[in-house]
PyMOL Python script that loads the backbone (N, CA, C, O; Angstrom):
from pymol import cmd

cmd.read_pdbstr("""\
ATOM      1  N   UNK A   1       6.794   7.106  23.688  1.00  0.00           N
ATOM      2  CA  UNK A   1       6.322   7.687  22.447  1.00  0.00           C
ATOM      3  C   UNK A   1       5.859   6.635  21.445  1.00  0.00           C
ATOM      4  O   UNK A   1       5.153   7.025  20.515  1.00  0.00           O
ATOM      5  N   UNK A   2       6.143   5.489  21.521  1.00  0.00           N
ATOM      6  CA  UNK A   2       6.328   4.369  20.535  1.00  0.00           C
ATOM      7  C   UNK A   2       4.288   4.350  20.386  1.00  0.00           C
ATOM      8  O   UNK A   2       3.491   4.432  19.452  1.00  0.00           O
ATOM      9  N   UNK A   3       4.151   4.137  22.456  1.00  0.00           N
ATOM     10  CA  UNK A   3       2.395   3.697  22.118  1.00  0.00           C
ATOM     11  C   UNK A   3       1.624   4.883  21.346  1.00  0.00           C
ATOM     12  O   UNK A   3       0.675   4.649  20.598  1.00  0.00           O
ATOM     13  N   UNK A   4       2.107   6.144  21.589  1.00  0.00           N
ATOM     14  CA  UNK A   4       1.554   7.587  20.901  1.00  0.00           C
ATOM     15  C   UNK A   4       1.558   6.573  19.492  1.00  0.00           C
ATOM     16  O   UNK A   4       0.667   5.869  19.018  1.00  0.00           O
ATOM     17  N   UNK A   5       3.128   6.862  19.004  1.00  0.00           N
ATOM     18  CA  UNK A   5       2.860   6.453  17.278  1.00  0.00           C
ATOM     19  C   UNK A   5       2.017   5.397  16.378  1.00  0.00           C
ATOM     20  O   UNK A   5       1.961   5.433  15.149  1.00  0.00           O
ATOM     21  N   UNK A   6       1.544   4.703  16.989  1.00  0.00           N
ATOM     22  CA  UNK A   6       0.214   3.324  16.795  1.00  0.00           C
ATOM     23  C   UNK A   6      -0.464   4.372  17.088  1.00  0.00           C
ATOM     24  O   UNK A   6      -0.071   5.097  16.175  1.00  0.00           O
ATOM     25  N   UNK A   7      -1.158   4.975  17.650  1.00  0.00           N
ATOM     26  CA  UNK A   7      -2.147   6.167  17.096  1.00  0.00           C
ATOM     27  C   UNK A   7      -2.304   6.986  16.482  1.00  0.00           C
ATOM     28  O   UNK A   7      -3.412   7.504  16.338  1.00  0.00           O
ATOM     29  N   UNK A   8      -1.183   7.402  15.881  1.00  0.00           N
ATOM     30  CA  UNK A   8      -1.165   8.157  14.775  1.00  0.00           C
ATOM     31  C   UNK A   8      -2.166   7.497  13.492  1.00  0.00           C
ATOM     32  O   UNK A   8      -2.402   6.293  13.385  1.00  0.00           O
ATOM     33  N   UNK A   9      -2.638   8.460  12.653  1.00  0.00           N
ATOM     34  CA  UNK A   9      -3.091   7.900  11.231  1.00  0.00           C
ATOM     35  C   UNK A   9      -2.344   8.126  10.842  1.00  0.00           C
ATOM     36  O   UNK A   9      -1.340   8.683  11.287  1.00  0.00           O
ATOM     37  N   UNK A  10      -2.700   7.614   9.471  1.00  0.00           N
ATOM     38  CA  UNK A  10      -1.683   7.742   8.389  1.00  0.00           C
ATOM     39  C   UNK A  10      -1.334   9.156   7.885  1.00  0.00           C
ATOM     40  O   UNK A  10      -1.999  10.111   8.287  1.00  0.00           O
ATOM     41  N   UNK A  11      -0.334   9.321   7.037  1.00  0.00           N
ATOM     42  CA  UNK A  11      -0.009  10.587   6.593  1.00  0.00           C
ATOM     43  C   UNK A  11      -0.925  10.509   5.131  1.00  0.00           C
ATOM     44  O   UNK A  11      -1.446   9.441   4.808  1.00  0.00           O
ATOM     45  N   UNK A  12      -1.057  11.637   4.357  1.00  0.00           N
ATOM     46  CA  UNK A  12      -2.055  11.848   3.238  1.00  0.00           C
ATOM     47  C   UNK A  12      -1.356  10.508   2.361  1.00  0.00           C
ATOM     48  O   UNK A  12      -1.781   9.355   2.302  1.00  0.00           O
ATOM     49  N   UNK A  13      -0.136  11.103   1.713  1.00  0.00           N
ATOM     50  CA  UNK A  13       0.555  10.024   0.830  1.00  0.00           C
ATOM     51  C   UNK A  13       0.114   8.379   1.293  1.00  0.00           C
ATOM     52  O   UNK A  13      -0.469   7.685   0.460  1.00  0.00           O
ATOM     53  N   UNK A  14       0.441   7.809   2.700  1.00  0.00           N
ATOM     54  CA  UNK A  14      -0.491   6.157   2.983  1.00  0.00           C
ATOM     55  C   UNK A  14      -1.355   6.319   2.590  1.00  0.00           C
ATOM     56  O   UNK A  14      -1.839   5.567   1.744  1.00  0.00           O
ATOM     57  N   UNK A  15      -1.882   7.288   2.995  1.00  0.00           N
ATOM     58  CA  UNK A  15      -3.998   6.879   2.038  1.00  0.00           C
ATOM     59  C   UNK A  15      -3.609   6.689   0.651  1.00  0.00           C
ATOM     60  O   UNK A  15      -3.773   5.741  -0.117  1.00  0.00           O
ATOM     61  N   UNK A  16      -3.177   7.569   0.547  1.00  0.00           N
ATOM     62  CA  UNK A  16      -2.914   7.531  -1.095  1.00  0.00           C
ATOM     63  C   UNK A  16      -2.423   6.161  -2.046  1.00  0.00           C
ATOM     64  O   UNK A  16      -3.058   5.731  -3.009  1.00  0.00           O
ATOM     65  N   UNK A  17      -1.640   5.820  -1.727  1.00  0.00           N
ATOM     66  CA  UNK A  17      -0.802   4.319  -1.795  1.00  0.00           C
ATOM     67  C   UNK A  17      -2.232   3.361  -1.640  1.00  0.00           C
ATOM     68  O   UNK A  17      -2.769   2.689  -2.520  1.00  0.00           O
ATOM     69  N   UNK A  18      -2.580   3.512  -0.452  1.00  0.00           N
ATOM     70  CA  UNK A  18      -3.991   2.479   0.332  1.00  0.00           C
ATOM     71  C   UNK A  18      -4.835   2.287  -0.932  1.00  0.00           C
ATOM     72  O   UNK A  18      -5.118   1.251  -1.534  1.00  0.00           O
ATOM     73  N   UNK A  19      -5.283   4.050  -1.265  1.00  0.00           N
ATOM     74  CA  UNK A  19      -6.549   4.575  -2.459  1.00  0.00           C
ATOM     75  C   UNK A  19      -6.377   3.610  -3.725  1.00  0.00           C
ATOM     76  O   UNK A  19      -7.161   3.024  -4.472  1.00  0.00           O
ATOM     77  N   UNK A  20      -4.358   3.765  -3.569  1.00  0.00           N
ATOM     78  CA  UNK A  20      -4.524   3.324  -5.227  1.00  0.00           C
ATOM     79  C   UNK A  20      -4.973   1.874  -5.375  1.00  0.00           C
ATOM     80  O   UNK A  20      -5.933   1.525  -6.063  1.00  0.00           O
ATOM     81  N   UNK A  21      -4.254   1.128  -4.724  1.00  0.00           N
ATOM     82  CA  UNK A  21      -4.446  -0.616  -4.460  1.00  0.00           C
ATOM     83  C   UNK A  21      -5.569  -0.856  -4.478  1.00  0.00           C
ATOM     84  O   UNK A  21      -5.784  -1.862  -5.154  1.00  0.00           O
ATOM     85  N   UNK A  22      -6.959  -0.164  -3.810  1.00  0.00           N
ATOM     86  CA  UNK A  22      -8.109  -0.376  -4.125  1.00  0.00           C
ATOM     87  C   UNK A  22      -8.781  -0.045  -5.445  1.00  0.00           C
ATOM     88  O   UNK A  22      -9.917  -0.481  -5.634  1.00  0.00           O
ATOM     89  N   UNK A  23      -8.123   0.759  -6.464  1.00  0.00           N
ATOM     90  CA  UNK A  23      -8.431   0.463  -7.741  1.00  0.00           C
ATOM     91  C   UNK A  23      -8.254  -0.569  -8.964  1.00  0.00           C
ATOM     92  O   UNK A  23      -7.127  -1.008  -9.195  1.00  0.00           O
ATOM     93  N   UNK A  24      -9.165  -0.894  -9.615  1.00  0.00           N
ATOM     94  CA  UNK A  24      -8.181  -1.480 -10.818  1.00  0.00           C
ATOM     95  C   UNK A  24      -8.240  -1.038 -11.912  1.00  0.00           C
ATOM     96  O   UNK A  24      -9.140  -0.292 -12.298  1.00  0.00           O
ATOM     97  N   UNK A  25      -7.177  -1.473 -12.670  1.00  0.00           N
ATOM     98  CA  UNK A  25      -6.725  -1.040 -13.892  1.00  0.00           C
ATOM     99  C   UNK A  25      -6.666  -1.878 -14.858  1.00  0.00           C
ATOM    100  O   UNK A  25      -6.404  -3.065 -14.663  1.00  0.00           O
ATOM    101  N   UNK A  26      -6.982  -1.204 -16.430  1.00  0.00           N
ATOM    102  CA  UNK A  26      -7.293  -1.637 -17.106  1.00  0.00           C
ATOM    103  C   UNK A  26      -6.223  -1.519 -18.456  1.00  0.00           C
ATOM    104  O   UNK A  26      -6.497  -0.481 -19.059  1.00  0.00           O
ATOM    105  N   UNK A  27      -5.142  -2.226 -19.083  1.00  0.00           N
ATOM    106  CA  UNK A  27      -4.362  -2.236 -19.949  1.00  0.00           C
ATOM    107  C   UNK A  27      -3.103  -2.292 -19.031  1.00  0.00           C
ATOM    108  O   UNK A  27      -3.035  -2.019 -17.832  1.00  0.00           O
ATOM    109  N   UNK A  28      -1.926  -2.796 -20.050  1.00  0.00           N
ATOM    110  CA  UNK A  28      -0.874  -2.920 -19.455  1.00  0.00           C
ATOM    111  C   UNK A  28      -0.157  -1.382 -19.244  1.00  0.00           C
ATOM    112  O   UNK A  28      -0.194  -0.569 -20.168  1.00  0.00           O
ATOM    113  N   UNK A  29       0.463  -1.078 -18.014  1.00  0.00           N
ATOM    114  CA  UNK A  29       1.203  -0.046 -17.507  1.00  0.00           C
ATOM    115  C   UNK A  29       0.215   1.140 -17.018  1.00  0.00           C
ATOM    116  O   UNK A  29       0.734   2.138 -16.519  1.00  0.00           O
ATOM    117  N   UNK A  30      -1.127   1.068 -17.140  1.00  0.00           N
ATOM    118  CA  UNK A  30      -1.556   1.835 -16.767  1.00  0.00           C
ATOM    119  C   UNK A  30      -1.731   2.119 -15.098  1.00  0.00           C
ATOM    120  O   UNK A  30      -2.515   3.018 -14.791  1.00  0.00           O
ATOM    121  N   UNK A  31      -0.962   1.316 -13.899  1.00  0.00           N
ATOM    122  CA  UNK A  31      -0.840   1.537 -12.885  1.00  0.00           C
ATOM    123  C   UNK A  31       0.108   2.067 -12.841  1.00  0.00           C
ATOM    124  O   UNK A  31       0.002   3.109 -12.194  1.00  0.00           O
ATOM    125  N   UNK A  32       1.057   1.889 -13.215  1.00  0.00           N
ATOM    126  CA  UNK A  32       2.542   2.358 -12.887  1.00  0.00           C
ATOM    127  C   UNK A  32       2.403   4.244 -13.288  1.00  0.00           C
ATOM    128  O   UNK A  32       2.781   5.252 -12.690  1.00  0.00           O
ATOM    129  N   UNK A  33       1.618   3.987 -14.679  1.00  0.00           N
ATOM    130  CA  UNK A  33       1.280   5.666 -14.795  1.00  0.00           C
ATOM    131  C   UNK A  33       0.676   6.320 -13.946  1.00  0.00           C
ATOM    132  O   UNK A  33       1.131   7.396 -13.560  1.00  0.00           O
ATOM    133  N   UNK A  34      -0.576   5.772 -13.433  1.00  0.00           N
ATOM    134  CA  UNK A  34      -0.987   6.362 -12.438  1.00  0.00           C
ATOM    135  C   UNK A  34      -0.231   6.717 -10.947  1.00  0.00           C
ATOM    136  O   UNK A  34      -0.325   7.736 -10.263  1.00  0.00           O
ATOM    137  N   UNK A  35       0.306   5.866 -10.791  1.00  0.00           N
ATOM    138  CA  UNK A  35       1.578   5.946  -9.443  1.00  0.00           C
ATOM    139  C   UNK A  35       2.346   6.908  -9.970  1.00  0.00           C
ATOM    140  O   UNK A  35       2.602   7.855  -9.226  1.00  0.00           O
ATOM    141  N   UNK A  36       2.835   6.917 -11.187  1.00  0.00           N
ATOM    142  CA  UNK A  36       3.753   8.266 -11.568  1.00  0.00           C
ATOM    143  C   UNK A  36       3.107   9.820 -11.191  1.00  0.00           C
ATOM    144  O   UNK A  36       3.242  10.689 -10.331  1.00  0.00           O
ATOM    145  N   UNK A  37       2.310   9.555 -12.439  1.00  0.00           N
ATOM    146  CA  UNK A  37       0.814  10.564 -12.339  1.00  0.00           C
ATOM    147  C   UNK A  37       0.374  11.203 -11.212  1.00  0.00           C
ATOM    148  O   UNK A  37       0.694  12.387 -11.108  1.00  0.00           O
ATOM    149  N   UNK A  38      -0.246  10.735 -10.390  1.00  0.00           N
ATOM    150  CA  UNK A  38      -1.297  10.798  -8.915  1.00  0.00           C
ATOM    151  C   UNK A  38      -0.859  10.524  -8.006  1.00  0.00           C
ATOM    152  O   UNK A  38      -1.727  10.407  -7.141  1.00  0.00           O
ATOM    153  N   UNK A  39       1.026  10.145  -7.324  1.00  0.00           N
ATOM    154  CA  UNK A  39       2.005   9.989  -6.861  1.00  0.00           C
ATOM    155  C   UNK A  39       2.924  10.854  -6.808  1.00  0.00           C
ATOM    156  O   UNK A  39       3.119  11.627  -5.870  1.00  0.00           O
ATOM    157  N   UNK A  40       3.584  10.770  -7.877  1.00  0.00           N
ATOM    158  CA  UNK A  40       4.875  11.755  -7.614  1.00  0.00           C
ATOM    159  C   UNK A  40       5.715  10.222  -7.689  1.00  0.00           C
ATOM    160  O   UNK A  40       6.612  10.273  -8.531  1.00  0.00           O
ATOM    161  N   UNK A  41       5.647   9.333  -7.227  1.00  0.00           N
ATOM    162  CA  UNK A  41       6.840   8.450  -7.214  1.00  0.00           C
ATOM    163  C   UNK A  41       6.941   7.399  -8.154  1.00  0.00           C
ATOM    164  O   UNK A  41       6.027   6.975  -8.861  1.00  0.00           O
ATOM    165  N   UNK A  42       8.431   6.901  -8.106  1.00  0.00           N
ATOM    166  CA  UNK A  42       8.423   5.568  -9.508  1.00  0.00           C
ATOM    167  C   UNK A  42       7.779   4.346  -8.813  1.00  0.00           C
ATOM    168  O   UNK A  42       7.738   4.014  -7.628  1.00  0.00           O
ATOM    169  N   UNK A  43       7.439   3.959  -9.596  1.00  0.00           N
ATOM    170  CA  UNK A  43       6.988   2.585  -8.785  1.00  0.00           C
ATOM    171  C   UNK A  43       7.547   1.794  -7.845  1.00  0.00           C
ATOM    172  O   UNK A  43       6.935   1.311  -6.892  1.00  0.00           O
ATOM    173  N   UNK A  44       9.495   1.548  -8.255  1.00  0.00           N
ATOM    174  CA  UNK A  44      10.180   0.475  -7.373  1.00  0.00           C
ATOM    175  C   UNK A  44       9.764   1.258  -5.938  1.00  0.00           C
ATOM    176  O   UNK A  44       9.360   0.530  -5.031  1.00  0.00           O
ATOM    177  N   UNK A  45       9.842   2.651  -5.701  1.00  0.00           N
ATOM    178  CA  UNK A  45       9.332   3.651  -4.415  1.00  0.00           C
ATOM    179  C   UNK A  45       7.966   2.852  -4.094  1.00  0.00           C
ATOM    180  O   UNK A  45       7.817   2.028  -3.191  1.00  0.00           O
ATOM    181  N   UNK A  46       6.978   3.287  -5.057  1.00  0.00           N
ATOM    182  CA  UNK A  46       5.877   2.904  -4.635  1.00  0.00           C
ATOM    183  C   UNK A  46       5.557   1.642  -4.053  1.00  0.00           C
ATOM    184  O   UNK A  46       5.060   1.828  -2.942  1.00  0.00           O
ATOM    185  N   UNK A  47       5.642   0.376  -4.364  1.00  0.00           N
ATOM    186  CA  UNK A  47       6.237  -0.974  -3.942  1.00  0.00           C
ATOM    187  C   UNK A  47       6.351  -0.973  -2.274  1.00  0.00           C
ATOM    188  O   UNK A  47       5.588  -1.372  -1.394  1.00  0.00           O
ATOM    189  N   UNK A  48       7.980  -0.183  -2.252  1.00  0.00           N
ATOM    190  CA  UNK A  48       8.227  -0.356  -1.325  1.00  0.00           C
ATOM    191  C   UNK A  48       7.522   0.612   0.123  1.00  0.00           C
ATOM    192  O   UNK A  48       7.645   0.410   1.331  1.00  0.00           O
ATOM    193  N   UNK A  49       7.026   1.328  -0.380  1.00  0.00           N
ATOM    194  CA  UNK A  49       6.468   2.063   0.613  1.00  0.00           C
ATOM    195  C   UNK A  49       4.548   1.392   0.838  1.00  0.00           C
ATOM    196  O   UNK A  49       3.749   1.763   1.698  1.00  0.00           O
ATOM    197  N   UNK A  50       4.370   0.567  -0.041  1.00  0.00           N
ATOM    198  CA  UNK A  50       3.138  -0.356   0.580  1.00  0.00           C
ATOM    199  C   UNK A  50       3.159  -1.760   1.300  1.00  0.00           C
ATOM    200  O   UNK A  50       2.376  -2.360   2.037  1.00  0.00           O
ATOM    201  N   UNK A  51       4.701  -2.079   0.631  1.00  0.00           N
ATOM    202  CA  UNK A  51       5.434  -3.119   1.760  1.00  0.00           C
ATOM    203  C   UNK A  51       5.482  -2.633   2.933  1.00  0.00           C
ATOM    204  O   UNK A  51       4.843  -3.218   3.807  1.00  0.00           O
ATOM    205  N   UNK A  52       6.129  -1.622   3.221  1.00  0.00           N
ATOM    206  CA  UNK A  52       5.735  -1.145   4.902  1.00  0.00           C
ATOM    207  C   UNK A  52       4.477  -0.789   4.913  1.00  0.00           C
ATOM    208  O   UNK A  52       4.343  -0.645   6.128  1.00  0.00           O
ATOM    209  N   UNK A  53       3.489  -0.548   4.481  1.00  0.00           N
ATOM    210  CA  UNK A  53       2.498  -0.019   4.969  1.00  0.00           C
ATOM    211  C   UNK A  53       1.850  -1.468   5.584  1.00  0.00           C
ATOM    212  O   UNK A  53       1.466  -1.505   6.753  1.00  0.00           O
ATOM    213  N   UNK A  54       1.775  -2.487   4.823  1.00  0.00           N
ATOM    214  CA  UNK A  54       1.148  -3.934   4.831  1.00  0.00           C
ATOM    215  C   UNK A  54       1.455  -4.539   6.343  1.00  0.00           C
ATOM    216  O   UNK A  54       0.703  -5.324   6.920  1.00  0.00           O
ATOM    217  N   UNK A  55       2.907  -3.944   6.964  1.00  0.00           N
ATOM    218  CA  UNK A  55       3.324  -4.062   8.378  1.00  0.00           C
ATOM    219  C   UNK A  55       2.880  -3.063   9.497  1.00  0.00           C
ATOM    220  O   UNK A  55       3.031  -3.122  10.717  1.00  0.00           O
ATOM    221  N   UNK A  56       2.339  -2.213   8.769  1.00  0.00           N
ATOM    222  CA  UNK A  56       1.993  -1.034   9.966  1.00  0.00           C
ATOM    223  C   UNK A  56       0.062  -1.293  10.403  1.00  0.00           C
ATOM    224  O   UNK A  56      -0.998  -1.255   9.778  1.00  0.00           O
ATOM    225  N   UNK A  57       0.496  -1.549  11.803  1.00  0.00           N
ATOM    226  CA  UNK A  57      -0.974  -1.506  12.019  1.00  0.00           C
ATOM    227  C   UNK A  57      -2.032  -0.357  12.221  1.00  0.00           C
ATOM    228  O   UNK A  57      -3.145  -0.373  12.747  1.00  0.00           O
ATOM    229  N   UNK A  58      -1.349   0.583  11.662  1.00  0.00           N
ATOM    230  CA  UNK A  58      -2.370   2.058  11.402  1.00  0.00           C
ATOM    231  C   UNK A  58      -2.336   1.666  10.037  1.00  0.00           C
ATOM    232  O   UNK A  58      -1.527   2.539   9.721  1.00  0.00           O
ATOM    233  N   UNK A  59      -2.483   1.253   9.298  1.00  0.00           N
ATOM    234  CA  UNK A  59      -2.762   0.763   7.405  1.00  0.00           C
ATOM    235  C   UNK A  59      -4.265  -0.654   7.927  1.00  0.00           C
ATOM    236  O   UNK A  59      -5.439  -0.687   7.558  1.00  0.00           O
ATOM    237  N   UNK A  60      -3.627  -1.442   8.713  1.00  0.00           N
ATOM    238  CA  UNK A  60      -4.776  -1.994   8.836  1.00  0.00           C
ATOM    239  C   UNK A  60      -5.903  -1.896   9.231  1.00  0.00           C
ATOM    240  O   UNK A  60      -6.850  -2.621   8.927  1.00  0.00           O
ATOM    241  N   UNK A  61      -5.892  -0.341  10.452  1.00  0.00           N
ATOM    242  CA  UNK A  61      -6.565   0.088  11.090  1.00  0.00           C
ATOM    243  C   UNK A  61      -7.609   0.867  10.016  1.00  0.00           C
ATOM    244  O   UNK A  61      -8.836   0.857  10.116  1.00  0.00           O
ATOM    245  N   UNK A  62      -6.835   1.537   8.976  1.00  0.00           N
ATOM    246  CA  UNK A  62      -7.345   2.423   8.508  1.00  0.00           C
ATOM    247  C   UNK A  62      -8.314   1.806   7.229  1.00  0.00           C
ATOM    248  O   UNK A  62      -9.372   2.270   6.802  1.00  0.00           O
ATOM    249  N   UNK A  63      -7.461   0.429   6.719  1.00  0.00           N
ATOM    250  CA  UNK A  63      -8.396  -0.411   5.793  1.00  0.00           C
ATOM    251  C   UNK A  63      -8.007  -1.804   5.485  1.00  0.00           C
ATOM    252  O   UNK A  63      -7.266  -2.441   4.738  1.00  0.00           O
ATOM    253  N   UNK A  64      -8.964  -1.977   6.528  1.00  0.00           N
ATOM    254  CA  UNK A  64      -7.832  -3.720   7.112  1.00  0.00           C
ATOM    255  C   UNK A  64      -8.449  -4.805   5.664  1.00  0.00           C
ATOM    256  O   UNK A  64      -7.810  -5.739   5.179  1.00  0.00           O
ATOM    257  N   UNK A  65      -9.667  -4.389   5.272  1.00  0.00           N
ATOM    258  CA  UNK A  65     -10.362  -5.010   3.660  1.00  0.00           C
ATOM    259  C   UNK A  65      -8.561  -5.364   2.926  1.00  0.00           C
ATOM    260  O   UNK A  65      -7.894  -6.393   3.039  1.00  0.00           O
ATOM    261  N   UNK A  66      -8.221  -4.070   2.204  1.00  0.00           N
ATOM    262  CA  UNK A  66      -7.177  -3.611   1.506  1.00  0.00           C
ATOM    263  C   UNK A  66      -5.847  -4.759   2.161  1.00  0.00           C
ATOM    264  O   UNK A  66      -5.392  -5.787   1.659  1.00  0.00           O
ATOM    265  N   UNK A  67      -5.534  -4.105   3.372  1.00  0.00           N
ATOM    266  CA  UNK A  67      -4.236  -4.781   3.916  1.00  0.00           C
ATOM    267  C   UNK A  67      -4.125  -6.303   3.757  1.00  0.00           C
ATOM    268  O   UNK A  67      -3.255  -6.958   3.183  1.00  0.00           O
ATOM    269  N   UNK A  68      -5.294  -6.726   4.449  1.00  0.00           N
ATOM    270  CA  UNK A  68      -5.458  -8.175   4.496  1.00  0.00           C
ATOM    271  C   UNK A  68      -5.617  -8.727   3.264  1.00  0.00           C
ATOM    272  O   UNK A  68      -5.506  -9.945   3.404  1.00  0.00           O
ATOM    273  N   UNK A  69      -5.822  -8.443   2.121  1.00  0.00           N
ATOM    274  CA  UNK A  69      -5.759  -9.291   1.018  1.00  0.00           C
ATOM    275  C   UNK A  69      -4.532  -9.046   0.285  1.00  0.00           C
ATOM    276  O   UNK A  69      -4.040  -9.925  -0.423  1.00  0.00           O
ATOM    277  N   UNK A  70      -3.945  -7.746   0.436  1.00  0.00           N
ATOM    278  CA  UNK A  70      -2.706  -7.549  -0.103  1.00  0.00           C
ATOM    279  C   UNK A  70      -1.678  -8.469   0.877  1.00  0.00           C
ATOM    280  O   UNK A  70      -0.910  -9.265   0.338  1.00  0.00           O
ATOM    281  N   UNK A  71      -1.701  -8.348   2.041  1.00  0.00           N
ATOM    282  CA  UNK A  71      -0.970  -9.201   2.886  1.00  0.00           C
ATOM    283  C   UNK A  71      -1.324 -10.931   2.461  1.00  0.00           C
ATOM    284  O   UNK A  71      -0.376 -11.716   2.488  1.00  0.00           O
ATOM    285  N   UNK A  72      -2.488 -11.356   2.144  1.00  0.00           N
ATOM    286  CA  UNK A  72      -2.546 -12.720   1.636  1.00  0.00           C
ATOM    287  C   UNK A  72      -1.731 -13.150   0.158  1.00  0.00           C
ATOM    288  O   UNK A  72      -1.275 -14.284   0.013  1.00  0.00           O
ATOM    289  N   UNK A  73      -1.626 -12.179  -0.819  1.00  0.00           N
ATOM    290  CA  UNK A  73      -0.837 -12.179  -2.199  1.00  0.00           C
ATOM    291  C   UNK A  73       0.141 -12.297  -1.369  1.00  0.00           C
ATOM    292  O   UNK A  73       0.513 -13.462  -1.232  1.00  0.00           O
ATOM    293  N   UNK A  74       0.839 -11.331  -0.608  1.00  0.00           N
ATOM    294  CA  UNK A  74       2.246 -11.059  -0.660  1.00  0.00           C
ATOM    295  C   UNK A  74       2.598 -12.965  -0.296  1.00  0.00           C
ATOM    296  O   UNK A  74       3.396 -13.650  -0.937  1.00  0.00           O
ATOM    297  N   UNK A  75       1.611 -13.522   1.065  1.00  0.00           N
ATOM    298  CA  UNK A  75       2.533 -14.287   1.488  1.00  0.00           C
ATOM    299  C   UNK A  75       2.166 -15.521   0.616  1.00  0.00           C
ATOM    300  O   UNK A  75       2.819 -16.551   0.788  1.00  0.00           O
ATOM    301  N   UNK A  76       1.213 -15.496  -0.265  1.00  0.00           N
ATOM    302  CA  UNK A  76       1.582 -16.902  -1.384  1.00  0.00           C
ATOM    303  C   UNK A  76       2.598 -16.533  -2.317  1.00  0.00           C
ATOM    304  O   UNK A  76       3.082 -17.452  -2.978  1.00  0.00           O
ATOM    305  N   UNK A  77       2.995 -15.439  -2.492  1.00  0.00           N
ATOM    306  CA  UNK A  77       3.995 -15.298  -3.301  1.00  0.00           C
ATOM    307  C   UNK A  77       5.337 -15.144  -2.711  1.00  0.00           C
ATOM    308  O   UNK A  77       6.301 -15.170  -3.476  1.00  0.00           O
ATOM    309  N   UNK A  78       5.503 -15.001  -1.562  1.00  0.00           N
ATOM    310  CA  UNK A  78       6.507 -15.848  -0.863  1.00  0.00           C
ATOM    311  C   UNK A  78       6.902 -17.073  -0.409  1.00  0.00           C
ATOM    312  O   UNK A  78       8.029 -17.355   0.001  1.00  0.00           O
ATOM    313  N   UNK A  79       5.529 -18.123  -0.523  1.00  0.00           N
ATOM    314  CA  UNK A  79       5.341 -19.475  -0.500  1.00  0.00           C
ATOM    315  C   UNK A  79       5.587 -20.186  -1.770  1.00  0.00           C
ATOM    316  O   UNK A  79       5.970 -21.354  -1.691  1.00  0.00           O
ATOM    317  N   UNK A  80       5.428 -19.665  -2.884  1.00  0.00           N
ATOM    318  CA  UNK A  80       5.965 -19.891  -4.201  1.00  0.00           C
ATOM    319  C   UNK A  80       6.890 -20.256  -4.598  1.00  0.00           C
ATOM    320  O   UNK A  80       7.061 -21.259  -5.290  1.00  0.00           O
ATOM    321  N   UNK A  81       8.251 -18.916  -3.939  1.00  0.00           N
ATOM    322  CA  UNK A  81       9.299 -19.116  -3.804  1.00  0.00           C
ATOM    323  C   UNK A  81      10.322 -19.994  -3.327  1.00  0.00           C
ATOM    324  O   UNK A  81      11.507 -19.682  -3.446  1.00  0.00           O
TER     325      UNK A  81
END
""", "prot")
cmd.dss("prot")
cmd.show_as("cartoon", "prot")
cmd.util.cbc("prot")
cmd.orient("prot")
């Protein structure tokens, strides 16, 4: 079942998460509203549910643009550290 699930797409909510990251925003907190807003979830949620997405290769499949540069932040900002 494992090779089935790598074929799966994403569920609506991943796009959604995916959608938002490809926007930007303009003033302070106005992402987090929108994640509230056009989400349903708090942000520390939101976060963490694009951290897994950044590992799933149906997120890259679906917008490897998106993944791959979010995956390049994440890991200088773990090189930082």
């Amino acid at each position: 079942m494992a090779v089935m699930s790598s074929m799966e797409e994403l569920s609506p909510r991943e796009q959604a998460v995916l959608a938002l990251e490809r926007r930007s925003f303009g003033g302070p907190g106005a992402k987090e509203r929108a994640i509230r807003e056009q989400l349903g979830l708090v942000p520390v949620r939101y976060y963490q549910l694009l951290n897994a997405l950044l590992d799933d290769p149906r997120a890259l499949a679906h917008d490897p643009v998106t993944v791959n540069r979010l995956r390049r932040v994440r890991e200088n900002r773990r090189a930082e550290r």
